[in-house]
Backbone as XML, in Angstrom:
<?xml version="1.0"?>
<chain id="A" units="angstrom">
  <residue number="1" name="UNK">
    <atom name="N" x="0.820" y="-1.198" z="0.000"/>
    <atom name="CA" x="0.000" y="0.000" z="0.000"/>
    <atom name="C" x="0.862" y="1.259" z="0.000"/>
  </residue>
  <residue number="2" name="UNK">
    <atom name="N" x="1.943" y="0.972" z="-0.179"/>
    <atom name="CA" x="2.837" y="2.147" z="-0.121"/>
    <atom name="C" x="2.527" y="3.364" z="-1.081"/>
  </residue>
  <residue number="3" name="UNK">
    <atom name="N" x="2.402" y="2.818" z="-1.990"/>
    <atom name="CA" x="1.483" y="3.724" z="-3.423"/>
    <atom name="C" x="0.912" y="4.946" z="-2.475"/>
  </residue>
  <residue number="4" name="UNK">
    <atom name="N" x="-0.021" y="4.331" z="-1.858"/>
    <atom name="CA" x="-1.444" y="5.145" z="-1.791"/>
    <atom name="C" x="-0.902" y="5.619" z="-0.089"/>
  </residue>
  <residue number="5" name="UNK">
    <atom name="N" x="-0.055" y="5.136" z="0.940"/>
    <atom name="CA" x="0.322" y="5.683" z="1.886"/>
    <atom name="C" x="0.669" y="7.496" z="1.570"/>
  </residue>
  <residue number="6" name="UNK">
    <atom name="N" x="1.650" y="7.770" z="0.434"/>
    <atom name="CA" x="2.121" y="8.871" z="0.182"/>
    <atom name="C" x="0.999" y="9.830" z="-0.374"/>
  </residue>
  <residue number="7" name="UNK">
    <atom name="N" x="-0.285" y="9.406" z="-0.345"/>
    <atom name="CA" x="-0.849" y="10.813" z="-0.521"/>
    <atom name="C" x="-2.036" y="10.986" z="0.625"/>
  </residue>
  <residue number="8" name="UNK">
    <atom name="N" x="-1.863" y="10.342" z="1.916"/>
    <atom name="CA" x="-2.452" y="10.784" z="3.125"/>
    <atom name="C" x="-1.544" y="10.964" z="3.658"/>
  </residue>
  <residue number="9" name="UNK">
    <atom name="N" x="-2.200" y="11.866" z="4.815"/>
    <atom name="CA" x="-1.732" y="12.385" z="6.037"/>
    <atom name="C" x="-1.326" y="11.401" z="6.938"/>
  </residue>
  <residue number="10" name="UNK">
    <atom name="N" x="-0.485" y="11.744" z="7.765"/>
    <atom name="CA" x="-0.020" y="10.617" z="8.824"/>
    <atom name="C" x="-0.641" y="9.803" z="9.785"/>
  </residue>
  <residue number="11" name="UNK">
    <atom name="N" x="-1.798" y="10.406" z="10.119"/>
    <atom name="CA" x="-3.131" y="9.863" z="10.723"/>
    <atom name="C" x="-3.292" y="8.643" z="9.906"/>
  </residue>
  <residue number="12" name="UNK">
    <atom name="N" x="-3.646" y="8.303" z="9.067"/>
    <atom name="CA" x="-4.291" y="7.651" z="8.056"/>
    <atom name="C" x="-2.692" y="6.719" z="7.363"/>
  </residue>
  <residue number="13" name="UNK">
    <atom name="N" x="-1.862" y="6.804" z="7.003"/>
    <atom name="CA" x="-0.817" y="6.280" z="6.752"/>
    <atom name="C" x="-1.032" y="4.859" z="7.729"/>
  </residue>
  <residue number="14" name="UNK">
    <atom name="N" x="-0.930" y="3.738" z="6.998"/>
    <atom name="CA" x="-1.199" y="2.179" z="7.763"/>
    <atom name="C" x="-2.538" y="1.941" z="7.934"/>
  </residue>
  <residue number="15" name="UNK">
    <atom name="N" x="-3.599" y="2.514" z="7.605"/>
    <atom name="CA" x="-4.983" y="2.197" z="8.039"/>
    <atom name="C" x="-5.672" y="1.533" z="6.627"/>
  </residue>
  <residue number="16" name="UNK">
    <atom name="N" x="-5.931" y="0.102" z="7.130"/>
    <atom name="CA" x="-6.527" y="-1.115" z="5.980"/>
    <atom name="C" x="-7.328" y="0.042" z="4.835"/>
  </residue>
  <residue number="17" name="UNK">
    <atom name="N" x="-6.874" y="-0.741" z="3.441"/>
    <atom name="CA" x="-7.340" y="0.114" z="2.435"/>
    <atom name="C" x="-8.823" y="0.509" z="2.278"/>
  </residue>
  <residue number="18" name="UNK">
    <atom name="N" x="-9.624" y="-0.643" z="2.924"/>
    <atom name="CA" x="-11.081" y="-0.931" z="3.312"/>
    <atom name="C" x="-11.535" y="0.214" z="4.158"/>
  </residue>
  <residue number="19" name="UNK">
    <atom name="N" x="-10.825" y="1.046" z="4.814"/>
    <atom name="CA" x="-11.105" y="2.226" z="5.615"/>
    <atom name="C" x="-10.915" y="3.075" z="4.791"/>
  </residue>
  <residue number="20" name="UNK">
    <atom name="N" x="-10.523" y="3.770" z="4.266"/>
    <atom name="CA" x="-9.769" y="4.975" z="3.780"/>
    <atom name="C" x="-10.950" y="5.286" z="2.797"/>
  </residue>
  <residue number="21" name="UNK">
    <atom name="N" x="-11.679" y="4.854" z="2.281"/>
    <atom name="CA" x="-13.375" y="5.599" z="1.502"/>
    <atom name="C" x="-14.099" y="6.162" z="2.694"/>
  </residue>
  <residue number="22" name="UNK">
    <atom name="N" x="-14.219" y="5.997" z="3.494"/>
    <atom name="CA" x="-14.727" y="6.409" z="4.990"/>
    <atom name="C" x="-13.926" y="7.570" z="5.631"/>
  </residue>
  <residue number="23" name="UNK">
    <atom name="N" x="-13.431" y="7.573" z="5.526"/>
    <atom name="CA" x="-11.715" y="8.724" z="5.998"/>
    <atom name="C" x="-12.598" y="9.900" z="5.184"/>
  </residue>
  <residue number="24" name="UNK">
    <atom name="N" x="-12.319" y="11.151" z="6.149"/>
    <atom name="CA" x="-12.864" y="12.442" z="6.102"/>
    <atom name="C" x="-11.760" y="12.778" z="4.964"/>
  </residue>
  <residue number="25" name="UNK">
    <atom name="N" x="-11.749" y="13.653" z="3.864"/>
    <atom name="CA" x="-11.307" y="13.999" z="2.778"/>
    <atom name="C" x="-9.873" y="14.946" z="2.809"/>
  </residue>
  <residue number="26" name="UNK">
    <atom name="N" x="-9.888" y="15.346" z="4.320"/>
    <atom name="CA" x="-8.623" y="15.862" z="5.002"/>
    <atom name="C" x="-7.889" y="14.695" z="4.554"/>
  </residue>
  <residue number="27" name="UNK">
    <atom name="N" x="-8.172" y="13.606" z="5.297"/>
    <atom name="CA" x="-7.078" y="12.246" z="5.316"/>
    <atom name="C" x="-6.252" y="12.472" z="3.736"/>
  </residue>
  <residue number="28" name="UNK">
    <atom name="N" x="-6.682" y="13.141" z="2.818"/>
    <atom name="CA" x="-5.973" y="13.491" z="1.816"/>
    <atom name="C" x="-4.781" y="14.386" z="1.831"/>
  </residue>
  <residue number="29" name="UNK">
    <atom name="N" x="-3.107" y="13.887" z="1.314"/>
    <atom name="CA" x="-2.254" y="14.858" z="1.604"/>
    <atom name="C" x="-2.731" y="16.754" z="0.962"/>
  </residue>
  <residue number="30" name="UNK">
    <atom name="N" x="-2.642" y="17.592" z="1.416"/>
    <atom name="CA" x="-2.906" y="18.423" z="0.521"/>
    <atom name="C" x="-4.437" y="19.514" z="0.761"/>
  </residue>
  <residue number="31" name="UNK">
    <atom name="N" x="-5.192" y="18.520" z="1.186"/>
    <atom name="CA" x="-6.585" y="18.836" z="1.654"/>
    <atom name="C" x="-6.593" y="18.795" z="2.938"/>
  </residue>
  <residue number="32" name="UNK">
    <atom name="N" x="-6.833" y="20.944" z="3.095"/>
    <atom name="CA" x="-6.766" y="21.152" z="4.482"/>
    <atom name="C" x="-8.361" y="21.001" z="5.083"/>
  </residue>
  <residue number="33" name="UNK">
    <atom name="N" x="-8.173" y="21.276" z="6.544"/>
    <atom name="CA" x="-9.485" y="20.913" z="7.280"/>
    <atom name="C" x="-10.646" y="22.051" z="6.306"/>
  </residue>
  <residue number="34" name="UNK">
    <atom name="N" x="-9.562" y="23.524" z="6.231"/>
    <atom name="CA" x="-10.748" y="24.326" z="5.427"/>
    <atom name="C" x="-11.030" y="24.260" z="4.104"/>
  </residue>
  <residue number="35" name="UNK">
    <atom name="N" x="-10.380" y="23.008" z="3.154"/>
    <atom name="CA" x="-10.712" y="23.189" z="1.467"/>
    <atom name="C" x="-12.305" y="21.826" z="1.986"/>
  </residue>
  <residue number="36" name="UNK">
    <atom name="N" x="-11.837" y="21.061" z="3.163"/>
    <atom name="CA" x="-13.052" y="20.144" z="3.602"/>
    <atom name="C" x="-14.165" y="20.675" z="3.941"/>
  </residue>
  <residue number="37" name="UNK">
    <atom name="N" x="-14.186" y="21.773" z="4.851"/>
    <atom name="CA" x="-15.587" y="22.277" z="4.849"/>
    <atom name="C" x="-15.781" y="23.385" z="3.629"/>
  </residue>
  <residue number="38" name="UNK">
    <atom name="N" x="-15.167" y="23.622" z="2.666"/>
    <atom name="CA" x="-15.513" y="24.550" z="1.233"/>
    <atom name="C" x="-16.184" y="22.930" z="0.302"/>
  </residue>
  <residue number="39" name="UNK">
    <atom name="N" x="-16.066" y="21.914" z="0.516"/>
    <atom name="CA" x="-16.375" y="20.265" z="-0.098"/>
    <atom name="C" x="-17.565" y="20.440" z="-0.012"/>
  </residue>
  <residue number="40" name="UNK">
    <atom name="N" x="-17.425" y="20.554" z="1.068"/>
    <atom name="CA" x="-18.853" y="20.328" z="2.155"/>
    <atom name="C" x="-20.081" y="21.001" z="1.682"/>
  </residue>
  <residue number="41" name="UNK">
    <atom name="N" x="-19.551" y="22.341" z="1.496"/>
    <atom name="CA" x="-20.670" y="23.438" z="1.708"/>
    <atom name="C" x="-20.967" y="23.813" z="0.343"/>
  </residue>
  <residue number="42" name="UNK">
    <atom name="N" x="-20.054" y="23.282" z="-0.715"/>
    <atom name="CA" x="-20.558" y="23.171" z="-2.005"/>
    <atom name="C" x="-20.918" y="21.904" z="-2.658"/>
  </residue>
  <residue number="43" name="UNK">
    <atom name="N" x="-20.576" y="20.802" z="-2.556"/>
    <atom name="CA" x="-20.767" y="19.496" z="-3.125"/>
    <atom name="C" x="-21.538" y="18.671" z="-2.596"/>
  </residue>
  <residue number="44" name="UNK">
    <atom name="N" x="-20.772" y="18.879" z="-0.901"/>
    <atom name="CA" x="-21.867" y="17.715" z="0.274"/>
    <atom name="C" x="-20.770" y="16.827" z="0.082"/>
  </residue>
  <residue number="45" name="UNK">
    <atom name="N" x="-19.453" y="17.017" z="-0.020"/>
    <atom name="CA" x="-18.766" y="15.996" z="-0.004"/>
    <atom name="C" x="-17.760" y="15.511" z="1.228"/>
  </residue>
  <residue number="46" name="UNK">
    <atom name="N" x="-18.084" y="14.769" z="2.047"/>
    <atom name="CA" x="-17.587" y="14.314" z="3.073"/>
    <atom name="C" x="-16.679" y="13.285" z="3.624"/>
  </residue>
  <residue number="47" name="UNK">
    <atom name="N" x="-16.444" y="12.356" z="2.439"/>
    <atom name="CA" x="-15.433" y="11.475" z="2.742"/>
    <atom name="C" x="-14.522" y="11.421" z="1.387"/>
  </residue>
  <residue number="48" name="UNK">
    <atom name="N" x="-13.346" y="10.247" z="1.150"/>
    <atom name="CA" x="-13.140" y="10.137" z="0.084"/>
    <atom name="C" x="-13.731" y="9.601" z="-0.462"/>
  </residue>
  <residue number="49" name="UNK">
    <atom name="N" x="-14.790" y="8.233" z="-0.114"/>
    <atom name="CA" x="-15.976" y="7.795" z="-1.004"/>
    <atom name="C" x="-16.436" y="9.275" z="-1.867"/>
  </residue>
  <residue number="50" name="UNK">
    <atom name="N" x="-16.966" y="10.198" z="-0.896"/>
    <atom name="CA" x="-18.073" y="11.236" z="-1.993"/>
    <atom name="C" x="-17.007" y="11.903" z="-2.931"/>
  </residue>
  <residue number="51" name="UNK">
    <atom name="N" x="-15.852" y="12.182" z="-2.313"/>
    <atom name="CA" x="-15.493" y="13.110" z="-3.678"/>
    <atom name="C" x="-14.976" y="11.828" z="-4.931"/>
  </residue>
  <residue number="52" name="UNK">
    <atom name="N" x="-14.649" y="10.796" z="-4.484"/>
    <atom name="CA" x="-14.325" y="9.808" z="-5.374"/>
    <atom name="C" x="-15.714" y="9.813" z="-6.437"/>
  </residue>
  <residue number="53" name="UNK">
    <atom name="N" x="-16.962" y="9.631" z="-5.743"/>
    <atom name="CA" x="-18.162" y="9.241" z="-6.643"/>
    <atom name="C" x="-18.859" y="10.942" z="-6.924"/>
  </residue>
  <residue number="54" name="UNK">
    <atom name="N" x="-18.406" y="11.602" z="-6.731"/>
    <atom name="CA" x="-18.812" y="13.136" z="-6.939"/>
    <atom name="C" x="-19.200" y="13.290" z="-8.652"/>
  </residue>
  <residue number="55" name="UNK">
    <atom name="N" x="-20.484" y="13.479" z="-8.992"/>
    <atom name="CA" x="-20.609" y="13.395" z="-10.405"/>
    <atom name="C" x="-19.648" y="14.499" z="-11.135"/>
  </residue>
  <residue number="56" name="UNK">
    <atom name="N" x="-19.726" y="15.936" z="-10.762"/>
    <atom name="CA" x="-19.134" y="16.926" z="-11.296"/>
    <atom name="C" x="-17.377" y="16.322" z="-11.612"/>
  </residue>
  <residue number="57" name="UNK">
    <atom name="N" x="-16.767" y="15.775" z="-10.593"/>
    <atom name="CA" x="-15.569" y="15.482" z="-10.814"/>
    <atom name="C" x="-14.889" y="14.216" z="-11.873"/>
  </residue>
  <residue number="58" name="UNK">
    <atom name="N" x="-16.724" y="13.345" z="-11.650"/>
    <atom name="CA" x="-16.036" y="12.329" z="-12.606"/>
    <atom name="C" x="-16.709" y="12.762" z="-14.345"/>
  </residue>
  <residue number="59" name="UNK">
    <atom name="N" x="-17.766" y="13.710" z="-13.999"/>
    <atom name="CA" x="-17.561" y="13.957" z="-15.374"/>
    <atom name="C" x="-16.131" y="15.061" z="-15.895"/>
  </residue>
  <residue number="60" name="UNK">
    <atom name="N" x="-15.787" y="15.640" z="-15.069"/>
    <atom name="CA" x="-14.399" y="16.099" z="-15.430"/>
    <atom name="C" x="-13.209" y="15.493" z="-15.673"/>
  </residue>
  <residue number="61" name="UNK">
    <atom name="N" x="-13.282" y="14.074" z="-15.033"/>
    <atom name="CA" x="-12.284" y="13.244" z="-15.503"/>
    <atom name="C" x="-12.841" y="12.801" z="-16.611"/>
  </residue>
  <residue number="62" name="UNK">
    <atom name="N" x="-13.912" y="12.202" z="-16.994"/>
    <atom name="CA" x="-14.354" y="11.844" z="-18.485"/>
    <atom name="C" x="-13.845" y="12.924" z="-19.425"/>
  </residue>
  <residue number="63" name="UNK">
    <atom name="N" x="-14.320" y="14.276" z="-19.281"/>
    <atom name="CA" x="-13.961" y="15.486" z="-20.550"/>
    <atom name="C" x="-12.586" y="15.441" z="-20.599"/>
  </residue>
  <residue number="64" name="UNK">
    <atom name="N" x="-11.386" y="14.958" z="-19.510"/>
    <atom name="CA" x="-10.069" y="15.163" z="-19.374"/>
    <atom name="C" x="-9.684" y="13.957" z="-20.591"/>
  </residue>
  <residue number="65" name="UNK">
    <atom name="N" x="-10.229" y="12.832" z="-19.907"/>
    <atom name="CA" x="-9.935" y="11.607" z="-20.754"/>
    <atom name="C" x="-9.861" y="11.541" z="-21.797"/>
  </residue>
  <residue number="66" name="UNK">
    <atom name="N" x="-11.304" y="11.803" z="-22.821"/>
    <atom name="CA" x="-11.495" y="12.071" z="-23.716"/>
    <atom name="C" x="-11.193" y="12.837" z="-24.365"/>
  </residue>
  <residue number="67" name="UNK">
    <atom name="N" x="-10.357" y="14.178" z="-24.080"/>
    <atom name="CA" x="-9.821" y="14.827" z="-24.957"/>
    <atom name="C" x="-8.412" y="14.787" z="-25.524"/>
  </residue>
  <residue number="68" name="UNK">
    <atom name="N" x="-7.899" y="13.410" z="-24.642"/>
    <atom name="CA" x="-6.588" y="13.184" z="-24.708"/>
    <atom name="C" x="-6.182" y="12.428" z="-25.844"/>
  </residue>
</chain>
């Protein structure tokens, strides 16, 4: 899991991969407590599950994809 260790926070670094969709979106390196409540208060996005399944983002990865 080393991959995916380097882009959480140290909290979260070693915690079964089965957790980490549940993990508040902080647990992301990079994503402070306040870009989490700006998630929040525009998307409703609260874990990494939601921003993972967040429609706006995955249709932005589709338009990314596809234009490549």
């Amino acid at each position: 899991m080393t991959d995916i260790e380097d882009k959480l926070v140290k909290a979260y670094e070693g915690k079964p991969l089965s957790e980490l969709p549940d993990a508040p979106v902080a647990a992301l390196q990079g994503v402070s407590e306040s870009d989490a409540e700006q998630l929040e208060q525009a998307f409703g996005i609260r874990t990494i599950r939601d921003l993972g399944n967040n429609k706006y983002f995955r249709w932005a990865q589709a338009i990314n994809q596809l234009a490549e």
